[in-house]
PDB file of N, CA, C and O in Angstrom, chain B, residues numbered from 101:
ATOM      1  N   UNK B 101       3.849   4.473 -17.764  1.00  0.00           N
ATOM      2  CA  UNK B 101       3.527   4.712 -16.372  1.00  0.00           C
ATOM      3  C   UNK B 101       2.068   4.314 -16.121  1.00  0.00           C
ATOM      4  O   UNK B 101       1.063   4.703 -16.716  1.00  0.00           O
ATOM      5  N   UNK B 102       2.199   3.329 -14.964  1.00  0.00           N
ATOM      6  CA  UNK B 102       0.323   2.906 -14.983  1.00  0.00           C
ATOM      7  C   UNK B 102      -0.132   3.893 -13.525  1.00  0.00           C
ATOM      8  O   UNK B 102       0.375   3.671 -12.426  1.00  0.00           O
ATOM      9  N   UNK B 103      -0.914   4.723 -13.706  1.00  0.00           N
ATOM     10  CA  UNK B 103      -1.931   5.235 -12.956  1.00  0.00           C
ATOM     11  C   UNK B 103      -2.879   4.845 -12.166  1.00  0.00           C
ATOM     12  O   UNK B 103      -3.872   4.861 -12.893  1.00  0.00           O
ATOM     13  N   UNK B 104      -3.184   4.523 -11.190  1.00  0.00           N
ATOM     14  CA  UNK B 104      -4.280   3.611 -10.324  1.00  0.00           C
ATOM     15  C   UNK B 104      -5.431   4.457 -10.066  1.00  0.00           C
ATOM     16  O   UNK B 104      -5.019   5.616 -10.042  1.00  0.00           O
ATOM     17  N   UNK B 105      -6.625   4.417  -9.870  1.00  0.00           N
ATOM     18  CA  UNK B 105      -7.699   4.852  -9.129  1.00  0.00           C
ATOM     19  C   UNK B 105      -8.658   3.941  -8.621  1.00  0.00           C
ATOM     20  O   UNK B 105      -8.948   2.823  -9.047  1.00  0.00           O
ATOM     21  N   UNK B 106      -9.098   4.548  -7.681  1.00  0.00           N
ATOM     22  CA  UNK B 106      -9.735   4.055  -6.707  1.00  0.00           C
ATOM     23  C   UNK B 106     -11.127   4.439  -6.529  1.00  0.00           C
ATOM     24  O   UNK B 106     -11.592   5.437  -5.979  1.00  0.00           O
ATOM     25  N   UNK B 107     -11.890   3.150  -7.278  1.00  0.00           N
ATOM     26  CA  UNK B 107     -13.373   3.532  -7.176  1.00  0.00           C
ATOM     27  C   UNK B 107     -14.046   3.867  -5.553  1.00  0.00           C
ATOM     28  O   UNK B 107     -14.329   4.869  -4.896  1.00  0.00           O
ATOM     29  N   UNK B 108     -14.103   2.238  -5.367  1.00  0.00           N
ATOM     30  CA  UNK B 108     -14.526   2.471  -3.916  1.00  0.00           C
ATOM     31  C   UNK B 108     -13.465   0.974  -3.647  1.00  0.00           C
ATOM     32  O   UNK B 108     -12.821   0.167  -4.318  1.00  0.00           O
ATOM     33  N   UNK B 109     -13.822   1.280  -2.116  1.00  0.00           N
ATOM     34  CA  UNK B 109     -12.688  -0.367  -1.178  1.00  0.00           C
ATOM     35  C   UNK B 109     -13.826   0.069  -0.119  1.00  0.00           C
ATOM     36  O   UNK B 109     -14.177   1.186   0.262  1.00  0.00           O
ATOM     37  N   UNK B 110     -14.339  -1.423   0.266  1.00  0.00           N
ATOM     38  CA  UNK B 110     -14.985  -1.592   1.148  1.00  0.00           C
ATOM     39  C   UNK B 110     -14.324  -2.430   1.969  1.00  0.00           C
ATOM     40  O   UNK B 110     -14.355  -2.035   3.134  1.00  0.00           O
ATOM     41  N   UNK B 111     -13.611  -3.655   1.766  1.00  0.00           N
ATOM     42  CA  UNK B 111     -12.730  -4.400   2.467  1.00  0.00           C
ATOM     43  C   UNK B 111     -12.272  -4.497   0.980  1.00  0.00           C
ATOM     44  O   UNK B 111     -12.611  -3.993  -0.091  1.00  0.00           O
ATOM     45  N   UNK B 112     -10.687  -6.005   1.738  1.00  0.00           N
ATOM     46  CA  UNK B 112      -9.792  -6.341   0.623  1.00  0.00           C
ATOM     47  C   UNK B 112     -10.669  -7.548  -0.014  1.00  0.00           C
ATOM     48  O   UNK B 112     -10.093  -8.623  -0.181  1.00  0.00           O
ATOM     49  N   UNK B 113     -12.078  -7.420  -0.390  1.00  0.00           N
ATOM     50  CA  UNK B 113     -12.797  -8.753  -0.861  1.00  0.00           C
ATOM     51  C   UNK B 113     -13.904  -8.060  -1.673  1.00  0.00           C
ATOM     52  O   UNK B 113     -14.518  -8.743  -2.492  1.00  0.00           O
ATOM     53  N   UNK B 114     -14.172  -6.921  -1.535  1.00  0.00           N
ATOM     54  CA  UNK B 114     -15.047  -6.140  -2.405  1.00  0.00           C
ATOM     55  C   UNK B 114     -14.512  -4.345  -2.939  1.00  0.00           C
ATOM     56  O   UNK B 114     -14.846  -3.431  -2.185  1.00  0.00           O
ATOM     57  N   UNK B 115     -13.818  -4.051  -4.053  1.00  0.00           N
ATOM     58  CA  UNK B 115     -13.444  -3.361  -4.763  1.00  0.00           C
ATOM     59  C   UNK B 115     -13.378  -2.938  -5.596  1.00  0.00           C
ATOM     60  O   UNK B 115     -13.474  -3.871  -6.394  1.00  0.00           O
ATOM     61  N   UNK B 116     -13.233  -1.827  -6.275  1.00  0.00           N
ATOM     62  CA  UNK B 116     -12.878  -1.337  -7.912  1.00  0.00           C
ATOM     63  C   UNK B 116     -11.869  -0.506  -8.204  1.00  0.00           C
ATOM     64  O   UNK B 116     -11.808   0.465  -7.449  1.00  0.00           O
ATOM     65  N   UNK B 117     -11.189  -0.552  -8.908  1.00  0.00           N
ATOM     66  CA  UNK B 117     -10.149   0.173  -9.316  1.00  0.00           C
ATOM     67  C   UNK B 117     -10.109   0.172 -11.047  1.00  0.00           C
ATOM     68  O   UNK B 117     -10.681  -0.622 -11.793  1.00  0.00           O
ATOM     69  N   UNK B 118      -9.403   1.113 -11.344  1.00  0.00           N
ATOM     70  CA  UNK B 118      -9.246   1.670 -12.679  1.00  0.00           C
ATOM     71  C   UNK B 118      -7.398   1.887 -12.829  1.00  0.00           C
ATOM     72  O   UNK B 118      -6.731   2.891 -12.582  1.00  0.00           O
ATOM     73  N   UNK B 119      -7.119   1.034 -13.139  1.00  0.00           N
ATOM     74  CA  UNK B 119      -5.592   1.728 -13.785  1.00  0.00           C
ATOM     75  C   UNK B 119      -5.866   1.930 -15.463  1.00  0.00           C
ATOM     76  O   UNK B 119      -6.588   1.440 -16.331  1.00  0.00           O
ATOM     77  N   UNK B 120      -4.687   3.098 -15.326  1.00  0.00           N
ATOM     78  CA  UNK B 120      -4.552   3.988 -16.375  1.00  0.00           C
ATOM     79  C   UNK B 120      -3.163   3.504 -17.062  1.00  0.00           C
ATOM     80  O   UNK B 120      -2.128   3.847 -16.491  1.00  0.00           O
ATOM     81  N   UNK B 121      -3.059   2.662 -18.357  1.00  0.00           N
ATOM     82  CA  UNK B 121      -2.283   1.552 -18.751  1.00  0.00           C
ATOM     83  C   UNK B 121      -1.795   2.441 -20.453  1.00  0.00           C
ATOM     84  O   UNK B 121      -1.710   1.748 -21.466  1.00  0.00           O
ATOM     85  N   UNK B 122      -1.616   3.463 -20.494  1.00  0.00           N
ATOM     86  CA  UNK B 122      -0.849   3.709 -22.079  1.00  0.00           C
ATOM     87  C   UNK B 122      -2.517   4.253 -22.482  1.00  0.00           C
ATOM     88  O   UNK B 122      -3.239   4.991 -21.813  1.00  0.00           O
ATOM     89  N   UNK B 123      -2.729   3.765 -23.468  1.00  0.00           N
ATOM     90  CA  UNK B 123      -4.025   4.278 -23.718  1.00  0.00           C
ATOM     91  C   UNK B 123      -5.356   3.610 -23.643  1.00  0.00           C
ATOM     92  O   UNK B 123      -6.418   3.882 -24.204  1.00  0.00           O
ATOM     93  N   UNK B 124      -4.893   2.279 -22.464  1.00  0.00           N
ATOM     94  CA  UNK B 124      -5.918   1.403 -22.344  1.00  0.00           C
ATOM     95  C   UNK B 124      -6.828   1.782 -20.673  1.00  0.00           C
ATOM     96  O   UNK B 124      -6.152   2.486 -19.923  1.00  0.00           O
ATOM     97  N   UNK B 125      -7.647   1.539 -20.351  1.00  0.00           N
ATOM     98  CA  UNK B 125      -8.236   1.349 -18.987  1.00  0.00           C
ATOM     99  C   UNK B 125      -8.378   0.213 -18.161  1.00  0.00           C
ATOM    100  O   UNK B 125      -9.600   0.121 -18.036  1.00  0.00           O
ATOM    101  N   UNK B 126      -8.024  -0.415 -17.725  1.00  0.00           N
ATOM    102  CA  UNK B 126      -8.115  -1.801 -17.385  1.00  0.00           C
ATOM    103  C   UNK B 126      -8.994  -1.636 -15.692  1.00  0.00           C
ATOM    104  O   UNK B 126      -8.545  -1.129 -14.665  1.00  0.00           O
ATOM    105  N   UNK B 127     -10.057  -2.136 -15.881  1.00  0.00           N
ATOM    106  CA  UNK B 127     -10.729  -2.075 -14.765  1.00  0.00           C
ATOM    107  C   UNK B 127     -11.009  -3.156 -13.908  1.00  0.00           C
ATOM    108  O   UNK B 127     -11.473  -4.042 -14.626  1.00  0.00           O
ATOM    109  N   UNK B 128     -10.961  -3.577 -12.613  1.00  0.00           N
ATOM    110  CA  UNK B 128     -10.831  -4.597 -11.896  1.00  0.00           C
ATOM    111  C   UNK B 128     -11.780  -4.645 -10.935  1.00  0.00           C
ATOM    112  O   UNK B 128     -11.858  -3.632 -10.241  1.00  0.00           O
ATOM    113  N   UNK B 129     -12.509  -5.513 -10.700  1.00  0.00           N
ATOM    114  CA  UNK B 129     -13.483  -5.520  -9.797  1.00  0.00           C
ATOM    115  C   UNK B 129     -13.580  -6.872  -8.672  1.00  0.00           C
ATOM    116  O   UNK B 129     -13.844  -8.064  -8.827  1.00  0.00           O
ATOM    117  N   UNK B 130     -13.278  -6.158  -7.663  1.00  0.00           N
ATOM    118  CA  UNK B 130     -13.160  -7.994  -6.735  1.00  0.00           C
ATOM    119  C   UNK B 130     -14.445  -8.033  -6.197  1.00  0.00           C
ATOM    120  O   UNK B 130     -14.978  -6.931  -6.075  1.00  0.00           O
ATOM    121  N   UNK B 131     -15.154  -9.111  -5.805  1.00  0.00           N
ATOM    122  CA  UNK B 131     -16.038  -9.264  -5.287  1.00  0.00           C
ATOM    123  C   UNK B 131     -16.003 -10.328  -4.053  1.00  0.00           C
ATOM    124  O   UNK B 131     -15.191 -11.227  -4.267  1.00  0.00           O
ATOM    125  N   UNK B 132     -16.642 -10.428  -2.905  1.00  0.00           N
ATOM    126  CA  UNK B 132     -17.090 -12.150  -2.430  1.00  0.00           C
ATOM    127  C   UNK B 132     -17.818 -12.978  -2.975  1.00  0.00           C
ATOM    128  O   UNK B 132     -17.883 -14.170  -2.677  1.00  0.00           O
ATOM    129  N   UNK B 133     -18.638 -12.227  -4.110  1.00  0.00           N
ATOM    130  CA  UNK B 133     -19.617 -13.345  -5.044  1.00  0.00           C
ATOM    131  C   UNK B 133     -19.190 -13.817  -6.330  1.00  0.00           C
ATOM    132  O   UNK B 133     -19.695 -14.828  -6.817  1.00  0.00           O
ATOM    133  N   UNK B 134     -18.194 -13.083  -6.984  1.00  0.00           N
ATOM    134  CA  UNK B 134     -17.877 -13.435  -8.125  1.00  0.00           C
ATOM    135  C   UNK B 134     -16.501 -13.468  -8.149  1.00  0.00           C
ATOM    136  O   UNK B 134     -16.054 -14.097  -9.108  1.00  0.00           O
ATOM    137  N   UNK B 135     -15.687 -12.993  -7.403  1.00  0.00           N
ATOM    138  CA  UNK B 135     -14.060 -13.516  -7.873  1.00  0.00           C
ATOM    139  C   UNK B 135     -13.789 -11.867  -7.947  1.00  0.00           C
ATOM    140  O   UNK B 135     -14.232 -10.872  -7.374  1.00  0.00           O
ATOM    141  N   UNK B 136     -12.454 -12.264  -9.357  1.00  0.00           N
ATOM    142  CA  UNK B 136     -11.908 -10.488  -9.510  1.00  0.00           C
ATOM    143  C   UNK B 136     -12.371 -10.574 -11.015  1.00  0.00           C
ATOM    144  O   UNK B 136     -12.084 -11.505 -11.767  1.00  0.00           O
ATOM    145  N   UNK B 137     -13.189  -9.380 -11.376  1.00  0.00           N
ATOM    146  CA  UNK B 137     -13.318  -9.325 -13.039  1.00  0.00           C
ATOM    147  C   UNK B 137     -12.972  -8.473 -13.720  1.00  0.00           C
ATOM    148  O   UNK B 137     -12.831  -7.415 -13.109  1.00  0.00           O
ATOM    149  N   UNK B 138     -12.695  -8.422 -15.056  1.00  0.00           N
ATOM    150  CA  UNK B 138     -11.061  -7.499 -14.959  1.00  0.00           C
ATOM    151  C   UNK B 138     -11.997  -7.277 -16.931  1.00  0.00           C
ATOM    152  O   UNK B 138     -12.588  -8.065 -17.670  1.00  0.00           O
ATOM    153  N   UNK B 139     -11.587  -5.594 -17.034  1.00  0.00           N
ATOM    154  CA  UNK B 139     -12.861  -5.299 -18.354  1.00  0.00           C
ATOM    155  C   UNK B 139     -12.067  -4.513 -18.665  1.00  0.00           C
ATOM    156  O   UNK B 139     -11.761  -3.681 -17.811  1.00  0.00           O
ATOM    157  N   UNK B 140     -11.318  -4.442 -20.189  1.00  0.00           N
ATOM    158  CA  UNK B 140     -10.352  -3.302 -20.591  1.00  0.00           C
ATOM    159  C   UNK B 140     -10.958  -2.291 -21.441  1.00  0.00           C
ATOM    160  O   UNK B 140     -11.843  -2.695 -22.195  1.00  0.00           O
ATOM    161  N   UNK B 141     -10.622  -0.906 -21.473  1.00  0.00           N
ATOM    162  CA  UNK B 141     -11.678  -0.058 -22.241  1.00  0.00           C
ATOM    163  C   UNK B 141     -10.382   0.977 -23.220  1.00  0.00           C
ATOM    164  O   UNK B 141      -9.236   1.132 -22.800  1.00  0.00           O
ATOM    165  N   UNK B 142     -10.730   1.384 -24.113  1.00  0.00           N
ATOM    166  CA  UNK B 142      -9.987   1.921 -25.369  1.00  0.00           C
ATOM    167  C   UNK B 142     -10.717   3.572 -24.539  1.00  0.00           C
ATOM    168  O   UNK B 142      -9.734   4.301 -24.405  1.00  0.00           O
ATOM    169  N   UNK B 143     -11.221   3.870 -24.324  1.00  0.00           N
ATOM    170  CA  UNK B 143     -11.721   5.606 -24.186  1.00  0.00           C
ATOM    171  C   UNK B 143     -12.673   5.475 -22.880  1.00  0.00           C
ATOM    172  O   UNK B 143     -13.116   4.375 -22.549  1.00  0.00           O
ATOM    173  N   UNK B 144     -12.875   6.308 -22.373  1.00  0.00           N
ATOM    174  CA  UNK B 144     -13.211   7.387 -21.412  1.00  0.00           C
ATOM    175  C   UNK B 144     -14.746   7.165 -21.380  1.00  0.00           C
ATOM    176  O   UNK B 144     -15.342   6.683 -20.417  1.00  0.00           O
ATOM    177  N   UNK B 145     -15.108   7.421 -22.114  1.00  0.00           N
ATOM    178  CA  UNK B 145     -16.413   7.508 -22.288  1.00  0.00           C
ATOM    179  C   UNK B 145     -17.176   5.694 -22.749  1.00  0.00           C
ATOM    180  O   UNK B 145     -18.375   5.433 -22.643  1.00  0.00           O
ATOM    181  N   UNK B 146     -16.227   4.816 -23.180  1.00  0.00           N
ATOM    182  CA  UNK B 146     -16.516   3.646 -23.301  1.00  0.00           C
ATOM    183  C   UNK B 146     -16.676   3.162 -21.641  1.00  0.00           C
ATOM    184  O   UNK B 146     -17.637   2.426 -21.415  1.00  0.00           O
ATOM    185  N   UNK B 147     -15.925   3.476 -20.646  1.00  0.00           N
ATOM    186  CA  UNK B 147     -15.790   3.481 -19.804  1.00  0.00           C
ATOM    187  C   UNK B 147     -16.982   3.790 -18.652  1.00  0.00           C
ATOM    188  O   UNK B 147     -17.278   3.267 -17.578  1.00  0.00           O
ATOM    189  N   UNK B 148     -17.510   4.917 -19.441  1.00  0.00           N
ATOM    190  CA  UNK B 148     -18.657   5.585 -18.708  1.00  0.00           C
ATOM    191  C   UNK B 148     -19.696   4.789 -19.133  1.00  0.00           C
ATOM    192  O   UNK B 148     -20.015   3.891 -18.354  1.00  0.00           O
ATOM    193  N   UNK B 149     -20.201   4.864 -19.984  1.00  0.00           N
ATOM    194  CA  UNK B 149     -20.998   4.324 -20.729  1.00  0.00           C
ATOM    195  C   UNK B 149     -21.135   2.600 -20.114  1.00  0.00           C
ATOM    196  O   UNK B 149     -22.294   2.187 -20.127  1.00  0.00           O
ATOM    197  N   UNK B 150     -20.251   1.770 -19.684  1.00  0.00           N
ATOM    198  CA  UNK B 150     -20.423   0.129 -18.902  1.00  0.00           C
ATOM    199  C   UNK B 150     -20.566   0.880 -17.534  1.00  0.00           C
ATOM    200  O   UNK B 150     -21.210   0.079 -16.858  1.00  0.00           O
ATOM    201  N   UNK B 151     -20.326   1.947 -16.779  1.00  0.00           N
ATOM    202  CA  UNK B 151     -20.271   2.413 -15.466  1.00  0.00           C
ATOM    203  C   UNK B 151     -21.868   2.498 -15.498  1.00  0.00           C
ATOM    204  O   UNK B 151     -22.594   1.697 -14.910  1.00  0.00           O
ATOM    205  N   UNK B 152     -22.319   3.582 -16.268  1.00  0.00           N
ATOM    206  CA  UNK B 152     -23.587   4.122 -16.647  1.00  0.00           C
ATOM    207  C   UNK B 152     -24.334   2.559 -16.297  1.00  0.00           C
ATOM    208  O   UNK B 152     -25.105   2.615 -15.338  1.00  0.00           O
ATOM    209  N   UNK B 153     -24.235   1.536 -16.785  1.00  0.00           N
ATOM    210  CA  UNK B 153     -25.050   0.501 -17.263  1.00  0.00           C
ATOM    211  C   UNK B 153     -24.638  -0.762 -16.268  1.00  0.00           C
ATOM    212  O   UNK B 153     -25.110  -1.883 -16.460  1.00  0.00           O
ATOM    213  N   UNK B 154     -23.673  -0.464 -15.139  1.00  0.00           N
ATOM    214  CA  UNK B 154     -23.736  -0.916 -14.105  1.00  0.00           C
ATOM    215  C   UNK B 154     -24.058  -0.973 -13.130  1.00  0.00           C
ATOM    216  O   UNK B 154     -24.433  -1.806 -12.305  1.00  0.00           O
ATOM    217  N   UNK B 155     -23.821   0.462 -13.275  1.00  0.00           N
ATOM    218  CA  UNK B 155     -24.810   0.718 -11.794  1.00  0.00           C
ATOM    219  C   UNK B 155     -25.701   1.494 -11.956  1.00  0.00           C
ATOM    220  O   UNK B 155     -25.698   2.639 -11.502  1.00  0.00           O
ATOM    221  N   UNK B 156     -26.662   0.958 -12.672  1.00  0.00           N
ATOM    222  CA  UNK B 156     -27.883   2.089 -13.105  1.00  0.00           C
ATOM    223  C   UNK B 156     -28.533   3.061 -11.772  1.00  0.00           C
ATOM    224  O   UNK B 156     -28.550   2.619 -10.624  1.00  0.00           O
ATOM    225  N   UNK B 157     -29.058   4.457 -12.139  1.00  0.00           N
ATOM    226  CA  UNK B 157     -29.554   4.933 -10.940  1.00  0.00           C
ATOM    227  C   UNK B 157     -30.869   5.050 -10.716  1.00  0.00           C
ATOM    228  O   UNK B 157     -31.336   6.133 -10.364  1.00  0.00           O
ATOM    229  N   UNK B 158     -31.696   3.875 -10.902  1.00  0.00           N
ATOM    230  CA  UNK B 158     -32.561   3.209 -10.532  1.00  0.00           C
ATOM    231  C   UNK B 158     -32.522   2.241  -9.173  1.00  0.00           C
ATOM    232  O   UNK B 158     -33.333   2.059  -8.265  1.00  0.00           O
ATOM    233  N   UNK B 159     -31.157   1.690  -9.469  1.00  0.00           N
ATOM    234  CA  UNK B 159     -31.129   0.764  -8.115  1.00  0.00           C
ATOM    235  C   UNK B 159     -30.063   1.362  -6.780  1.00  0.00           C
ATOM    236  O   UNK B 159     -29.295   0.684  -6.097  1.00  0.00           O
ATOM    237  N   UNK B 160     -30.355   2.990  -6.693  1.00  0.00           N
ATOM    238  CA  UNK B 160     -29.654   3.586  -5.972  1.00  0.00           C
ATOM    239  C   UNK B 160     -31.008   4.785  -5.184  1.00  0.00           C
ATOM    240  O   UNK B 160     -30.859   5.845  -4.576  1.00  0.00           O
ATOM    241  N   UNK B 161     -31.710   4.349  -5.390  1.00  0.00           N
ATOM    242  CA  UNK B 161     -33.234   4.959  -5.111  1.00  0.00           C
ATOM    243  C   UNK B 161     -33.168   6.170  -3.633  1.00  0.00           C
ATOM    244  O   UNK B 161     -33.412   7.377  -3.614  1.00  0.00           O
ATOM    245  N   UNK B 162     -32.708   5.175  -2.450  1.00  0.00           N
ATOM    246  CA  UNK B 162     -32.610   6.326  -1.819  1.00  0.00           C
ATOM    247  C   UNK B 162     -31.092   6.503  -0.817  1.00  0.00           C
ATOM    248  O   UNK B 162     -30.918   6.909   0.332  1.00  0.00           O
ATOM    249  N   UNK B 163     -30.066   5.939  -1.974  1.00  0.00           N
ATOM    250  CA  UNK B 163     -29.430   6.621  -1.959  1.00  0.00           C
ATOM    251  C   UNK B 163     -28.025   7.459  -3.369  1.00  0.00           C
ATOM    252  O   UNK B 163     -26.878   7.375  -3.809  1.00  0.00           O
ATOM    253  N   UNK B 164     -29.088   8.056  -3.439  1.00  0.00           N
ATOM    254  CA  UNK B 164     -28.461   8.871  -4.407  1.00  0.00           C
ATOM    255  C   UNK B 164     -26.905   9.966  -4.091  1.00  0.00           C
ATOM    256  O   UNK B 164     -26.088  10.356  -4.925  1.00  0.00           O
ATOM    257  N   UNK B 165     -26.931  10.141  -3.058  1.00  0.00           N
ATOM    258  CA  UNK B 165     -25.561  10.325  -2.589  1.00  0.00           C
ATOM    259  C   UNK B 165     -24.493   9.409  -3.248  1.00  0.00           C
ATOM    260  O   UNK B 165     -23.755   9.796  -4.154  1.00  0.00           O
ATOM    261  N   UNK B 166     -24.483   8.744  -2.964  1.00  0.00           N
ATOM    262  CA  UNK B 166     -23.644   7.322  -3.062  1.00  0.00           C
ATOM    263  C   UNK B 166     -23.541   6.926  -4.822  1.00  0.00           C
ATOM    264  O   UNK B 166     -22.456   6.588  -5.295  1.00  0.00           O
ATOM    265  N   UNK B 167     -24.503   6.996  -5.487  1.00  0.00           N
ATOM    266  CA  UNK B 167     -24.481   6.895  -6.759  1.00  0.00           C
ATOM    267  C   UNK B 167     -23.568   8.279  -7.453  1.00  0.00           C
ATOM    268  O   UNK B 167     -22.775   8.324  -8.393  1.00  0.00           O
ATOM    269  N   UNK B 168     -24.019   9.196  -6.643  1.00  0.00           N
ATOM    270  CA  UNK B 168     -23.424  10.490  -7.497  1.00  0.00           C
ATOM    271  C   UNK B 168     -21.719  10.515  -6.791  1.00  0.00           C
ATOM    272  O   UNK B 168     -20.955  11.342  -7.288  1.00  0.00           O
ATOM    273  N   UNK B 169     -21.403   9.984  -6.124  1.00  0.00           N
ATOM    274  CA  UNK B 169     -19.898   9.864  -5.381  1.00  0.00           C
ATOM    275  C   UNK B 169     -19.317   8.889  -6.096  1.00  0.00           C
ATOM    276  O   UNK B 169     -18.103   9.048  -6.216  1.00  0.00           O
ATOM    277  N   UNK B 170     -19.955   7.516  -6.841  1.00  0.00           N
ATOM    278  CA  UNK B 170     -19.696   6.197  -7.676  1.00  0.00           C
ATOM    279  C   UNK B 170     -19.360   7.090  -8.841  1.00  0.00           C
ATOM    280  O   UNK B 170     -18.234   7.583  -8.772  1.00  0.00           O
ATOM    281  N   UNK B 171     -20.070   7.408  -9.883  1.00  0.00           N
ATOM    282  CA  UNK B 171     -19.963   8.363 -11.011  1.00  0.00           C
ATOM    283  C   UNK B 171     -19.012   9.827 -10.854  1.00  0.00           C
ATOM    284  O   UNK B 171     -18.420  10.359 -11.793  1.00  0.00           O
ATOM    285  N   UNK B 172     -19.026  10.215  -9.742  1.00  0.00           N
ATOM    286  CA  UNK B 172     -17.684  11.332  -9.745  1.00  0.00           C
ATOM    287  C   UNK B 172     -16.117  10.241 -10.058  1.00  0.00           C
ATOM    288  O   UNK B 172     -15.217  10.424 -10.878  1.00  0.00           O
ATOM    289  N   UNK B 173     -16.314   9.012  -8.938  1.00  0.00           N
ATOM    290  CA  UNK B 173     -14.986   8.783  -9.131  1.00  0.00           C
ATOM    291  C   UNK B 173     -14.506   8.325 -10.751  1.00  0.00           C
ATOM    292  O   UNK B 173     -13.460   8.477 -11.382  1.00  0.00           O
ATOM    293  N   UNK B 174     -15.753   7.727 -11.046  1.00  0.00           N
ATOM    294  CA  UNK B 174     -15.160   7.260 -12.594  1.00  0.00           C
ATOM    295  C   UNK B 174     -14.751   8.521 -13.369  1.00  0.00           C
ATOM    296  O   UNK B 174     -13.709   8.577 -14.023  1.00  0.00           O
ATOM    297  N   UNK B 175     -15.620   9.520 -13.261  1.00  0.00           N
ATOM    298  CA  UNK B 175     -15.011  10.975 -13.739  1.00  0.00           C
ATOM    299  C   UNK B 175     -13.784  11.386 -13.943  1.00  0.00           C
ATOM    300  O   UNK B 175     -13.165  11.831 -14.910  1.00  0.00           O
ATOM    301  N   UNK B 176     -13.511  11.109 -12.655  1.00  0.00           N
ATOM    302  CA  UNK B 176     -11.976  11.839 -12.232  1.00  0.00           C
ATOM    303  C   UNK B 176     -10.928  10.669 -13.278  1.00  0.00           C
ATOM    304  O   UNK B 176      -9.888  11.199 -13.670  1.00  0.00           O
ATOM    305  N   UNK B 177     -11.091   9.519 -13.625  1.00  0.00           N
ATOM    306  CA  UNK B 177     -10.227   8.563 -14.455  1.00  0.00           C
ATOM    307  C   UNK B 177      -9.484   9.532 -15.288  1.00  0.00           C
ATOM    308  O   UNK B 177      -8.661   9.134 -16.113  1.00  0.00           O
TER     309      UNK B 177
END
């Protein structure tokens, strides 16, 4: 049974999602600048850990709302 989540959807051209694939993570990211890029993860915390280092919260300065709503959803995976 694959599981979907839903990072964020801003339109159908910029997105993230997380399906939940057996014991894999398969994460998908569409963009308008780069296409769709698609990153499979073995654990949870491998997961966090490329989240952590994507969207560092340095470049979320003033808005930290928004960073801490980005990092809940990966949570909830």
């Amino acid at each position: 049974m694959i599981k979907k989540h839903e990072i964020y959807k801003r339109d159908k051209w910029n997105m993230m999602t997380v399906e939940v694939q057996g014991k894999y993570l398969v994460l998908r990211e569409i963009s308008e600048e780069w296409g769709e890029e698609c990153h499979t993860f073995l654990s949870r915390p491998a997961l966090m850990h490329w989240a952590e280092r994507r969207f560092p919260k340095a470049d979320f300065e003033n808005r930290e709302d928004e960073w801490r709503q980005l990092m809940a959803a990966f949570k909830e995976v």
